[in-house]
N, C-alpha and C positions, 0 to 999 in steps of 0.2 A: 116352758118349752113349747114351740109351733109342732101343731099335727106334721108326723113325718107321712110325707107325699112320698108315694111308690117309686116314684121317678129319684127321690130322695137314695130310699131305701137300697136301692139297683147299685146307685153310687158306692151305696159303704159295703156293699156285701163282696163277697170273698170265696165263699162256700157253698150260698145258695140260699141261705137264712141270715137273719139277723137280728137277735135275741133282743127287745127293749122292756123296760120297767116301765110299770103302770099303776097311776093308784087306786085305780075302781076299777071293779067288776067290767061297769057298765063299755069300756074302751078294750077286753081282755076279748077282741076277735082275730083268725088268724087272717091277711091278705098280702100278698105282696110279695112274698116272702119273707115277712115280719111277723114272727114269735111274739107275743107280747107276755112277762111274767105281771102277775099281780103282786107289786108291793106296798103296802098299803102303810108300813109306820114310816114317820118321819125320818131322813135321812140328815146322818151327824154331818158338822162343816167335813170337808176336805172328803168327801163321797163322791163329787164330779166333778171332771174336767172338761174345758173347751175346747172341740174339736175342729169346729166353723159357727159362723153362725147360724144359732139357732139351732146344736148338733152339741149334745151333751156327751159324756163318754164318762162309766163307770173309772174311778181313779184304781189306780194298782193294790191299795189298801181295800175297796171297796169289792173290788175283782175277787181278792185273797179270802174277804169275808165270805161272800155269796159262795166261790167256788168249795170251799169250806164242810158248806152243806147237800153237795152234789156228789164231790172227789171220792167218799165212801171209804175207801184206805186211809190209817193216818200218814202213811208216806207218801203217797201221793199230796197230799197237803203239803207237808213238807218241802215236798224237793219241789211243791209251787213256787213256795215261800225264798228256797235260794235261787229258783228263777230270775224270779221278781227281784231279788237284794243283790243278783250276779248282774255280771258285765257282758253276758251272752244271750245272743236271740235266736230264735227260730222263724222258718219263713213261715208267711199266713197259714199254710194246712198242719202246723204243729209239731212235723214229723224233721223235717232237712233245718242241719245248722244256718244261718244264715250273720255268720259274723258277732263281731264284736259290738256294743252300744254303751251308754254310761247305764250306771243303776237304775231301775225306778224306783225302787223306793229302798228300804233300809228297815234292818228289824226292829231298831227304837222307830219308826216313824209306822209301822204295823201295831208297833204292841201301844204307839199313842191313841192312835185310831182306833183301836177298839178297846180302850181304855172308856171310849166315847159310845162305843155299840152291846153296853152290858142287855140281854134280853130278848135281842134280834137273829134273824134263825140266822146258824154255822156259828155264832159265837162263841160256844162252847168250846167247838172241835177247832175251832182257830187259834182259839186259845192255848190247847194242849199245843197241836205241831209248833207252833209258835218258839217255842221251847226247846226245838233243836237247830230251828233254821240258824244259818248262820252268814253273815255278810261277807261280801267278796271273792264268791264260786267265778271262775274264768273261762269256763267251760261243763258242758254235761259228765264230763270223765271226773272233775274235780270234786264234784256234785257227789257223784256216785261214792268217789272215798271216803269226803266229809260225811256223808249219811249213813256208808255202811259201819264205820268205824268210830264214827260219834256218839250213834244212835243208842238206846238202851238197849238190852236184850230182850223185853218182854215185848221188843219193835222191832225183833230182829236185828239190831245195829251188834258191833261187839263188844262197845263200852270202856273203848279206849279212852284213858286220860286227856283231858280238854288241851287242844291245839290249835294253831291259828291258820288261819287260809290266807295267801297273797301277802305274806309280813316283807317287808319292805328290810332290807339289810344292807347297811352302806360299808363301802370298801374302803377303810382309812389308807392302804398304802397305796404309793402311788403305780408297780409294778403290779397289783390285783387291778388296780383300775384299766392299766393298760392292756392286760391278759383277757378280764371281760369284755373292753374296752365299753365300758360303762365307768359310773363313779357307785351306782348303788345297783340290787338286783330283789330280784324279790321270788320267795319262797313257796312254792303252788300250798304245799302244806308242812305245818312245822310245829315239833313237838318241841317249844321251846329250852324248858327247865334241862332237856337232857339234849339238846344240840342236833336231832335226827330230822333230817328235812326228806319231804317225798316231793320228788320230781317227776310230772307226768309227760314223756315222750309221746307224742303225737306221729301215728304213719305219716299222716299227711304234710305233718307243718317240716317235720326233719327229714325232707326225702333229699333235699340238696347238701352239696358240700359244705357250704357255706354256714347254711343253718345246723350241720349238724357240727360244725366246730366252732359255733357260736354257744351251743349246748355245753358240750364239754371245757370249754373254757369257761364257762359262769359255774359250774358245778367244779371244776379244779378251783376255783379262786372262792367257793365255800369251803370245800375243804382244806385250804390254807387259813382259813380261821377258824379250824377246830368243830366244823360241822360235818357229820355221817349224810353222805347224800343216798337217797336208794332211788334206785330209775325206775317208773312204771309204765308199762306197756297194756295196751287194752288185752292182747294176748295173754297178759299176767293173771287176768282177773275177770276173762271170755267164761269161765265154768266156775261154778262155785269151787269143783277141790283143789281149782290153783287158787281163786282165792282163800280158801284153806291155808293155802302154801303161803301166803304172802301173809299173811296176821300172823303167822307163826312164827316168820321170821323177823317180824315188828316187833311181838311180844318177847320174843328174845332178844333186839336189841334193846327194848325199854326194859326188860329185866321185870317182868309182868307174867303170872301164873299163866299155864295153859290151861283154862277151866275146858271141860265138859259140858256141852248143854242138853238139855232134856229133846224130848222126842218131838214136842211140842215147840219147843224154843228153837230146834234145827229146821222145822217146816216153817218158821216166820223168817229166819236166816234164807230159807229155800224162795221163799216168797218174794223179799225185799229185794233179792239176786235178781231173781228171774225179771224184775217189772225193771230196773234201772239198766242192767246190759239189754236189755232189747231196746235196739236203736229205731227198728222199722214203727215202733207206734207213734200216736198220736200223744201227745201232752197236754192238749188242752182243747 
């Protein structure tokens, strides 16, 4: 890779710095507004991408490792991970949604990748988050329930029975097709074995007529095949003891004990809360 020139540097930045890997000491000075990290072992194929020429870019697997050994929470890693495997972005300072995009990458295509990074720092801790992320988040809200509700308890999660995100569900009649007016629709989250789908209502996306009876007609023509729809509202799940309210009433429709948890286990629950409804920070 060519020395990057300041005038280089100026172009890609964003924020005011711009973090580059180095493999000696001897290149680890700061100018420019160029950060430079010493990394000095050998990087696995599929580590960078082209960004222009002569302008390399950590790939989304490689971002996931490194950020790994910085992120410090394991859920923070985590909800990297279904960042990175969602179909949602955020604009350059981290914080404001910024639309929908395709995946970058995918959690077989993370767990191949450092299949290939055994011994290089964050591999560890990427390894465990690894373990919850899960492919197909469409948003930071859907995010938040696949992680609080997936996750284990000694992660603060509440260790609901595995469920799928975005499952895709086709309308065999033709009087659902015309009701959705779709032929197939797809389920934000769904506990399959027992038919209960969680639908997340968005303030923003349902403020018109139109979309809000686009909603109600896909969720009436689920429930014409036999699925429990339950509607989520960020409102639902703004405080932990509505979120209290809303497991309880999951757990009773799955027909799932209402455990107690230790004093300990409620301050990881308080935790895991507190860092995914806070919209104003930063992500990355």
């Amino acid at each position: 890779m060519a020395e990057l020139r300041p005038e280089d540097a100026a172009r890609l930045l964003h924020d005011g710095k711009l973090d580059v890997l180095v493999p000696s000491p001897t290149s680890r000075n700061v100018s420019g507004g160029v950060i430079r990290h010493l990394f000095s072992h050998g990087l696995p194929e599929g580590s960078l991408r082209m960004l222009a020429p002569d302008v390399l870019i950590a790939s989304p697997e490689l971002c996931f490792l490194l950020m790994s050994d910085t992120l410090g929470m394991p859920c923070k890693i985590v909800e990297l991970g279904f960042e990175l495997c969602g179909s949602y972005a955020f604009q350059p300072d981290g914080k404001q949604p910024a639309g929908s995009r395709p995946p970058l990458t995918s959690v077989g295509g993370l767990s191949a990748y450092l299949d290939r990074c055994p011994g290089l720092r964050g591999y560890a801790k990427a390894r465990a988050a690894l373990r919850w992320v899960m492919d197909g988040s469409a948003s930071p809200m859907e995010t938040l329930l696949a992680m609080e509700l997936g996750m284990p308890k000694k992660l603060g999660g509440r260790g609901f029975p595995p469920f799928a995100l975005n499952r895709r569900i086709a309308l065999p009649d033709m009087h659902l097709r015309r009701l959705a007016r779709r032929s197939h629709v797809y389920v934000d989250l769904l506990f399959e074995g027992a038919g209960l789908c969680l639908e997340f209502d968005s303030y923003e996306h349902h403020a018109g007529r139109v979309e809000y009876d686009n909603t109600q007609a896909r969720a009436n023509a689920l429930r014409a095949l036999g699925y429990s729809v339950n509607s989520i509202t960020f409102g639902q799940v703004r405080t932990l003891g509505r979120f209290d309210d809303l497991v309880w009433s999951l757990e009773t429709q799955l027909d799932l004990r209402h455990r107690s948890c230790s004093d300990k286990g409620r301050a990881r629950q308080r935790e895991l809360h507190a860092l995914l409804v806070n919209t104003s920070r930063r992500r990355f």
